[in-house]
LUMPA-232343 format. One record per residue: residue in three letters; x, y, z of N, C-alpha, C in turn. Coordinates in steps of 0.05 Angstrom, whole numbers, padded with zeros to 5 digits, always signed. Layout:
REM LUMPA-232343
alaXYZXYZXYZ/...
This chain:
REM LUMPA-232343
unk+01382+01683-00457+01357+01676-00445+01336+01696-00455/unk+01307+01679-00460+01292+01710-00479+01273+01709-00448/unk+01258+01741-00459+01253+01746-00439+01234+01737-00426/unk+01220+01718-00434+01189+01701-00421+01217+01691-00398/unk+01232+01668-00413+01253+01663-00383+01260+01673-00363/unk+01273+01699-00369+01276+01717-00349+01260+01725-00332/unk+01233+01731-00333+01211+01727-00319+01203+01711-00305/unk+01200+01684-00306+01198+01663-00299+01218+01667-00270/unk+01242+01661-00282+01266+01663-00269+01268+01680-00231/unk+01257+01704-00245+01249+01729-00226+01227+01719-00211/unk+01203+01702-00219+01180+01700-00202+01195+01687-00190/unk+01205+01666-00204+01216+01639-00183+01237+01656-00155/unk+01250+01667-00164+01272+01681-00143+01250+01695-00122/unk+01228+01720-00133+01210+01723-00114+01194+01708-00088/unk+01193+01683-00105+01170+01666-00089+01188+01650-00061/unk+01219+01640-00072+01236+01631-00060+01237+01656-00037/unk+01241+01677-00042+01248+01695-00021+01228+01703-00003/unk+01202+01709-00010+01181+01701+00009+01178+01675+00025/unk+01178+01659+00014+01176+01640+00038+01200+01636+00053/unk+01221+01643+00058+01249+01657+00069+01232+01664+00091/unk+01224+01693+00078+01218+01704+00096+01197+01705+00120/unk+01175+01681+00116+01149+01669+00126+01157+01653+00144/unk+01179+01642+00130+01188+01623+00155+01210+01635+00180/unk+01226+01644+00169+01236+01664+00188+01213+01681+00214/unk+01187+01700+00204+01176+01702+00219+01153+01678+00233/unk+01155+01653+00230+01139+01640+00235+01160+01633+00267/unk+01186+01627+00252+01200+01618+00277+01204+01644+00299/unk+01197+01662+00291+01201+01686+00319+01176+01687+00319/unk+01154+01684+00320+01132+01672+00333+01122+01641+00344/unk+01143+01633+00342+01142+01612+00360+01147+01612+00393/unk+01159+01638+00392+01160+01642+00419+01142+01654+00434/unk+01137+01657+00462+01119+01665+00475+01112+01669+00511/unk+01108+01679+00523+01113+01689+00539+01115+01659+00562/unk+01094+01638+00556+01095+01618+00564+01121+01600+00563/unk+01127+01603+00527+01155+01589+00525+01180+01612+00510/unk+01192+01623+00530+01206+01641+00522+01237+01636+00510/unk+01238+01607+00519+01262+01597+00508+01252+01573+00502/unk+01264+01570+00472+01266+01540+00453+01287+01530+00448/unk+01284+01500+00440+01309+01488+00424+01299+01486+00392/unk+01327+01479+00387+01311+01476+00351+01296+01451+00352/unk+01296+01429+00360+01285+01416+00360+01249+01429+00359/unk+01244+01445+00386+01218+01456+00386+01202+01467+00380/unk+01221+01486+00364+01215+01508+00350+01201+01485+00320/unk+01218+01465+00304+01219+01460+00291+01194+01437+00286/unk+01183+01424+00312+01150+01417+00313+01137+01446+00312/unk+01136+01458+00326+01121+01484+00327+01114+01498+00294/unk+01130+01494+00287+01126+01515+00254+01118+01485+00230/unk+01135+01471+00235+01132+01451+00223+01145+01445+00193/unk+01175+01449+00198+01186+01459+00190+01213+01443+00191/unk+01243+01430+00180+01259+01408+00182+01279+01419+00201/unk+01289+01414+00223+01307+01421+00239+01336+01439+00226/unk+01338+01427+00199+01359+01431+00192+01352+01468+00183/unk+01328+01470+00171+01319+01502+00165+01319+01511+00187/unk+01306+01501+00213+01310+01521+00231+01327+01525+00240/unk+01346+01511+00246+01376+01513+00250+01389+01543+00229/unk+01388+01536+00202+01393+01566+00181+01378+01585+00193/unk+01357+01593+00194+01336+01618+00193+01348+01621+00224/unk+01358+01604+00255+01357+01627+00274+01383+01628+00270/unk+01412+01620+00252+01434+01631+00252+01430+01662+00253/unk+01401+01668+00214+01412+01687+00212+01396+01707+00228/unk+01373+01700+00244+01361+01713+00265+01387+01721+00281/unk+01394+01704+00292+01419+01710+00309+01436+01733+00304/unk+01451+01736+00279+01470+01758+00263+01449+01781+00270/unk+01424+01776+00259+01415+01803+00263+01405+01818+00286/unk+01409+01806+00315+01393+01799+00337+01374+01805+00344/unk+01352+01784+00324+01335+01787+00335+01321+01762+00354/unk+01347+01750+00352+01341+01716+00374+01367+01717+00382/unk+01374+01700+00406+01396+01698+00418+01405+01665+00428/unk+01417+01664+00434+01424+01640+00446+01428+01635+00480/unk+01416+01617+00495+01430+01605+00518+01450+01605+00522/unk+01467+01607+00535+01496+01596+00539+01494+01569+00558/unk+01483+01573+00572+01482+01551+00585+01466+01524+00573/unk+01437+01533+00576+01417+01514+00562+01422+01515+00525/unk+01432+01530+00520+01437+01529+00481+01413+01526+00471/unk+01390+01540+00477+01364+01550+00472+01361+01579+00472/unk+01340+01582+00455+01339+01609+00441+01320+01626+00454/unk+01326+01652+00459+01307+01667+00458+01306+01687+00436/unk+01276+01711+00442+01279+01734+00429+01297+01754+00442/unk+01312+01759+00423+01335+01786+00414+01327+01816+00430/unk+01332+01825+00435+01335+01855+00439+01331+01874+00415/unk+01346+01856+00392+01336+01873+00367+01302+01871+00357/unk+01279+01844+00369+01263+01858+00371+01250+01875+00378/unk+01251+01890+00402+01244+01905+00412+01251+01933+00393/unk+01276+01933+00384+01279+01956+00366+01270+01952+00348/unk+01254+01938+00343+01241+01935+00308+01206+01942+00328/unk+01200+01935+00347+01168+01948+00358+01165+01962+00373/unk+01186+01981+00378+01187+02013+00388+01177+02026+00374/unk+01177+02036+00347+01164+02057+00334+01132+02040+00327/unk+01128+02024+00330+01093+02015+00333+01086+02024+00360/unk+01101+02021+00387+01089+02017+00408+01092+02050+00415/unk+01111+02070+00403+01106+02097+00408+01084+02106+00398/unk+01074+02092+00377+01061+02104+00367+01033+02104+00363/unk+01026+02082+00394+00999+02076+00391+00994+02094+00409/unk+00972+02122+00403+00962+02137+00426+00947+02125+00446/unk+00931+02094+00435+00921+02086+00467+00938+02079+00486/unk+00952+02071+00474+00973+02056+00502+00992+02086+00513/unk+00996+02104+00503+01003+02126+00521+00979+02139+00537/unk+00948+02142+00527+00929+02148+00543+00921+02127+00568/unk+00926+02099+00561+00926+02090+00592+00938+02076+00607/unk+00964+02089+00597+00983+02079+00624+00986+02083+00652/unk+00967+02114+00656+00957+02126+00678+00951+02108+00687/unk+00922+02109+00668+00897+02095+00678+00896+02064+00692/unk+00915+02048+00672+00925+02022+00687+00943+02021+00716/unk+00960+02038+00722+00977+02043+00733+00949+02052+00773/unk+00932+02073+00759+00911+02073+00783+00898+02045+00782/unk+00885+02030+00767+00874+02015+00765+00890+01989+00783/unk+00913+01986+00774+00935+01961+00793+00935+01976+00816/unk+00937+01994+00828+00942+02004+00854+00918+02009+00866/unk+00893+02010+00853+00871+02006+00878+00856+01980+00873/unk+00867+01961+00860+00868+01933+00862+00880+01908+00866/unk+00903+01926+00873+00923+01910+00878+00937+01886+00860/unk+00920+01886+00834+00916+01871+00819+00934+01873+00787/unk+00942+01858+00775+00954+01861+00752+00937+01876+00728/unk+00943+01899+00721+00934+01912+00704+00941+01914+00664/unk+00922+01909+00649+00943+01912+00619+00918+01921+00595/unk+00938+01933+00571+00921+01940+00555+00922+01920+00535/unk+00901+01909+00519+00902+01891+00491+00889+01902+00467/unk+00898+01899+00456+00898+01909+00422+00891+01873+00404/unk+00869+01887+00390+00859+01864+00370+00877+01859+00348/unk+00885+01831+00341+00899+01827+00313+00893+01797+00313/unk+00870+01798+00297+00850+01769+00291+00877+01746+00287/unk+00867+01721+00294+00844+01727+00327+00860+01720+00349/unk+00877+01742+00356+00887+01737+00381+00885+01771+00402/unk+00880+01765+00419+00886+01795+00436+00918+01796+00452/unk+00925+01810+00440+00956+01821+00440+00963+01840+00465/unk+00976+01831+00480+00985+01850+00508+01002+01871+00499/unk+00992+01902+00504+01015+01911+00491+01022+01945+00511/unk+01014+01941+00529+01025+01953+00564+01017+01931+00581/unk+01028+01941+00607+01023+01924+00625+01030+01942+00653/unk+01012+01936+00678+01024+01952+00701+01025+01916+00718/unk+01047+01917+00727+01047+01890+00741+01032+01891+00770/unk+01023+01875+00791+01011+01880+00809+01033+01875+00832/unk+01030+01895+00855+01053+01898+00879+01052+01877+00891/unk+01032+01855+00893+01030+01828+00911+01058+01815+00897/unk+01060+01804+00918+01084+01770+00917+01073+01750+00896/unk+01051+01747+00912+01035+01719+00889+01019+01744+00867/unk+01012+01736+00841+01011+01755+00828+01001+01731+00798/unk+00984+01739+00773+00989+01738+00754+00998+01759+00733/unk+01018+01755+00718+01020+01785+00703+01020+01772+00674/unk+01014+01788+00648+01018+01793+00623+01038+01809+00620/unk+01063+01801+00614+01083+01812+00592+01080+01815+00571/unk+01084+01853+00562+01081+01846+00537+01090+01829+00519/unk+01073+01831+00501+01073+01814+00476+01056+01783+00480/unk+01047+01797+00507+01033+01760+00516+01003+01762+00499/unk+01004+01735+00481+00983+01727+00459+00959+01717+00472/unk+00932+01724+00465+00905+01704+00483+00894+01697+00454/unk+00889+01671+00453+00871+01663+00426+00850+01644+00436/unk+00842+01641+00468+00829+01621+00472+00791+01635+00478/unk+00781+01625+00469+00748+01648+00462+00735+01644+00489/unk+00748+01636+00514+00730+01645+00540+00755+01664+00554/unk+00775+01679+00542+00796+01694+00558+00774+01721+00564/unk+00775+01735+00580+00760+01753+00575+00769+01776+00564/unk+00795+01782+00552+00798+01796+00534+00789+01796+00504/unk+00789+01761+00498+00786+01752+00475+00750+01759+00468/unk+00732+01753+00490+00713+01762+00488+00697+01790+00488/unk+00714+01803+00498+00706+01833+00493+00702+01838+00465/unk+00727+01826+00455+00735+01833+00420+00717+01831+00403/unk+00711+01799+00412+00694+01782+00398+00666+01799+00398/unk+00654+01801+00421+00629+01815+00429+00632+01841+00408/unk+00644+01853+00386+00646+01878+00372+00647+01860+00338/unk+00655+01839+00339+00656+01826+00313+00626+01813+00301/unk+00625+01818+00278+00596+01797+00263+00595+01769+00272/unk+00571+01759+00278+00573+01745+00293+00588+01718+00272/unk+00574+01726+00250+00584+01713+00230+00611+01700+00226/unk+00623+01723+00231+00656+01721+00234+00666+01701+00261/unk+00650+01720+00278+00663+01703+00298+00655+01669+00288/unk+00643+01654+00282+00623+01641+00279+00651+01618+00263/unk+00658+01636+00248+00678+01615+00228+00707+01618+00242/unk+00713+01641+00260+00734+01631+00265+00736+01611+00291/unk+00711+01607+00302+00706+01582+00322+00711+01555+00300/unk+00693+01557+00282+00702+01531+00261+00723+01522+00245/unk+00745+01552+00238+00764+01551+00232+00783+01538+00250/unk+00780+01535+00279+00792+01534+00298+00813+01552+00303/unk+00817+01578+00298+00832+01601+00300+00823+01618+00329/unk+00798+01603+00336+00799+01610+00364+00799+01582+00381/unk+00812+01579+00401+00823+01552+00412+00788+01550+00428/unk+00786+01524+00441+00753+01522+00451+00744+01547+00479/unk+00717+01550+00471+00701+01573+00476+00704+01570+00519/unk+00710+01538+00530+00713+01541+00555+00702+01506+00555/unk+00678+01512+00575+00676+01477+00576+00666+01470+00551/unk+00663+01438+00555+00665+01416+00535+00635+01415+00526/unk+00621+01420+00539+00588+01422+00538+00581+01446+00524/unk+00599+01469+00520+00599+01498+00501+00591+01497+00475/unk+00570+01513+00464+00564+01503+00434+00581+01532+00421/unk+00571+01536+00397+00576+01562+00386+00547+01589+00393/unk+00528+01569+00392+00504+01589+00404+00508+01597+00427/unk+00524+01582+00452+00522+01587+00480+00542+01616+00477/unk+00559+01607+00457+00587+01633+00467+00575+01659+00451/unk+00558+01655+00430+00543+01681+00417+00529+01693+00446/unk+00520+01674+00462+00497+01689+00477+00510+01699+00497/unk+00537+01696+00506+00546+01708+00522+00558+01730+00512/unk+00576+01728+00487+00579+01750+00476+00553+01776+00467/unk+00539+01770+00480+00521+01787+00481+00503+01793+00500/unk+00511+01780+00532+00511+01792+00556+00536+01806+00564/unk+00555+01803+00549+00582+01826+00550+00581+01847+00544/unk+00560+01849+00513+00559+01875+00513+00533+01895+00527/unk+00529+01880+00539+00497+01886+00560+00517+01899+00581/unk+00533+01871+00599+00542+01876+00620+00565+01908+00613/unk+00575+01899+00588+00607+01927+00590+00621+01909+00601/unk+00621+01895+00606+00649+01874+00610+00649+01848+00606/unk+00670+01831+00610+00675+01799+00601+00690+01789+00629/unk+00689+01762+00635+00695+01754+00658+00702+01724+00647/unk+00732+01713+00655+00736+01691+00653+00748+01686+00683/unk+00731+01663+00705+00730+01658+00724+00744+01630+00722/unk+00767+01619+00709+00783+01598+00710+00775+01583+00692/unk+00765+01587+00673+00765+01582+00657+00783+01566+00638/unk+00801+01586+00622+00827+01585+00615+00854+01566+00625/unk+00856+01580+00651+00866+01574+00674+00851+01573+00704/unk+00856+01545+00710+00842+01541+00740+00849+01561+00762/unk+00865+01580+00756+00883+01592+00777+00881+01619+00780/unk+00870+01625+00746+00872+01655+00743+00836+01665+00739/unk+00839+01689+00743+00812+01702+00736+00811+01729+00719/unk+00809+01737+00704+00806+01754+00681+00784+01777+00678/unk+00785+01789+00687+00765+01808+00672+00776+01830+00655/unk+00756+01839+00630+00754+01865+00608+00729+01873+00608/unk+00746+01894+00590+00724+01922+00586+00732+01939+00555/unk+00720+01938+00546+00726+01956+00517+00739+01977+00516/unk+00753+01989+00498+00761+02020+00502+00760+02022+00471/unk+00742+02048+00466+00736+02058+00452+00750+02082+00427/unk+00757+02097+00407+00767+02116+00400+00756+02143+00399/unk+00758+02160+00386+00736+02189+00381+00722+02185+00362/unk+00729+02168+00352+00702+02158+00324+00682+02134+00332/unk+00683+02114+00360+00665+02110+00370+00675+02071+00359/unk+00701+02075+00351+00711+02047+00345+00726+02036+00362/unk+00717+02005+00365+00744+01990+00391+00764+01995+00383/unk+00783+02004+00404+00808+02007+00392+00834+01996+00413/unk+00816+01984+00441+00832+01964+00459+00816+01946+00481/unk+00819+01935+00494+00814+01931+00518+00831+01927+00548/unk+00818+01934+00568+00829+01937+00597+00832+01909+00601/unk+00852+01903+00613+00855+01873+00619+00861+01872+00642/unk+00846+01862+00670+00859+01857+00705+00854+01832+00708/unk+00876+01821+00717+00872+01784+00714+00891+01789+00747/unk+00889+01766+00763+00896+01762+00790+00886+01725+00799/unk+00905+01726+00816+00907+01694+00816+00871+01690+00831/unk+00857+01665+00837+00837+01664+00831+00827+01657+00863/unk+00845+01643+00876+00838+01647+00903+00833+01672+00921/unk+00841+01702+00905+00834+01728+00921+00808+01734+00909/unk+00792+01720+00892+00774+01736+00876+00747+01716+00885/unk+00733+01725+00902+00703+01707+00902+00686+01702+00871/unk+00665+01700+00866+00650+01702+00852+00633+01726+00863/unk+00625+01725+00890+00611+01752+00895+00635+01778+00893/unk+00653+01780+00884+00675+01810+00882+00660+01822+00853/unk+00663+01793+00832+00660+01800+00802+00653+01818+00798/unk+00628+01827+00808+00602+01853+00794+00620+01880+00803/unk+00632+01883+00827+00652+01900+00836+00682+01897+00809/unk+00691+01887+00810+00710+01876+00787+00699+01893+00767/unk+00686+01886+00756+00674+01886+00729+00668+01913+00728/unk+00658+01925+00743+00647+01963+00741+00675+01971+00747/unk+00692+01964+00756+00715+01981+00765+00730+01974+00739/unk+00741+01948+00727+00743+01964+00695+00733+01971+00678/unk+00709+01963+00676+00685+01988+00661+00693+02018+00655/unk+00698+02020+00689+00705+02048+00690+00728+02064+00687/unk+00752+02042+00686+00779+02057+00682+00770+02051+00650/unk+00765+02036+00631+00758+02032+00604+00751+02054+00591/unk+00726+02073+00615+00718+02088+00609+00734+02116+00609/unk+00744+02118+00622+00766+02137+00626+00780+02141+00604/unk+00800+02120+00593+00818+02113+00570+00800+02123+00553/unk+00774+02113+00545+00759+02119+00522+00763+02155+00515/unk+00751+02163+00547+00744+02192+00546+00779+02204+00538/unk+00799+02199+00551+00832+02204+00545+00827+02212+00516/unk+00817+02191+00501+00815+02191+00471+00804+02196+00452/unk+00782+02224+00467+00767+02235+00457+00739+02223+00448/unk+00730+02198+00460+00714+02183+00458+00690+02190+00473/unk+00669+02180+00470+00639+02179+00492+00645+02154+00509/
């Protein structure tokens, strides 16, 4: 074989092994805090992708554990071996060790579910969490995903991006719809920019009829977003007159975290 072949040969083996591997992580993001266990069947609308591949890719998920199986239901979850593959990320983000305090006061004099989110376009990524002491309760587990542009985490984010940007990923549809049906792209620019007036974002059921949401930015020492405060609580404890109270009280733990991190 001369060597133009051999080359060829090698891309071809390259390209085959990347998409291996795309799909593999496509199907461990199929999961989610909502649906924490799949069948192949589900998984396999979800990615979009022939039952029979996903069936291969979570064998060898499985060997490696980073998916598991049901015993009972014979549906899959995530592995334990992920978590050992996002330990050395999650040690090593200094915000989330600066406000674990801070969330931890924040759920206890709100009684309220507390969490930190980290931007990774365009979704806001849960990545602490202080759960709230109530019975009835909403909580974010980590790893819980928001991609919908009235979450009020999602909006904090947004409220720091060109508007530009934001602008195409509403058209891209990479952000799911902005809230009601009557919402333009101008309406959610203008709120994204009473967010950054107010210092905070408020999703009042939006999302969910049930839940209520508020954020707050947190900042680094160089004066860059580098998370946001997230307190969401089911929606019957929360008036509309609490909000402005709401909203300064994570302002202010935000603010805290920021200062933790050598920030203004």
């Amino acid at each position: 074989m001369n060597d133009f072949a051999d080359a060829g040969e090698r891309a071809g083996s390259d390209g085959r092994g990347m998409s291996v591997l795309l799909n593999g992580i496509a199907v461990l993001g199929a999961f989610s805090s909502e649906e924490p266990q799949l069948g192949v069947t589900g998984i396999a609308t979800k990615v979009g992708l022939h039952k029979s591949t996903v069936s291969r890719i979570l064998a060898t998920l499985e060997q490696a554990g980073l998916v598991e199986r049901d015993e009972l239901s014979r549906r899959f979850r995530l592995g334990l071996g992920v978590l050992a593959l996002a330990g050395p990320l999650l040690g090593d983000l200094d915000v989330r060790r600066a406000a674990y305090p801070v969330l931890a006061d924040l759920s206890l004099r709100t009684g309220e579910t507390a969490a930190l989110m980290v931007w990774n376009e365009p979704e806001a990524v849960c990545v602490e969490e202080v759960s709230s002491p109530r019975q009835v309760k909403h909580t974010t587990p980590l790893g819980t995903r928001y991609n919908t542009a009235a979450s009020s985490s999602v909006q904090v984010f947004c409220a720091a991006v060109d508007e530009n940007r934001v602008r195409g990923l509403l058209a891209q549809g990479s952000l799911r719809s902005a809230g009601a049906d009557d919402w333009t792209v101008d309406r959610y620019l203008t709120r994204l920019s009473e967010v950054r007036e107010l210092g905070y974002a408020v999703n009042y059921g939006e999302t969910s009829t049930e839940e209520v949401g508020v954020s707050a930015a947190v900042h680094d020492h160089r004066g860059n977003q580098a998370a946001a405060v997230l307190l969401s609580a089911p929606r019957f404890r929360v008036s509309r007159d609490q909000l402005d109270a709401y909203g300064d009280t994570v302002r202010e733990a935000a603010a805290t975290i920021t200062a933790r991190l050598g920030g203004a």
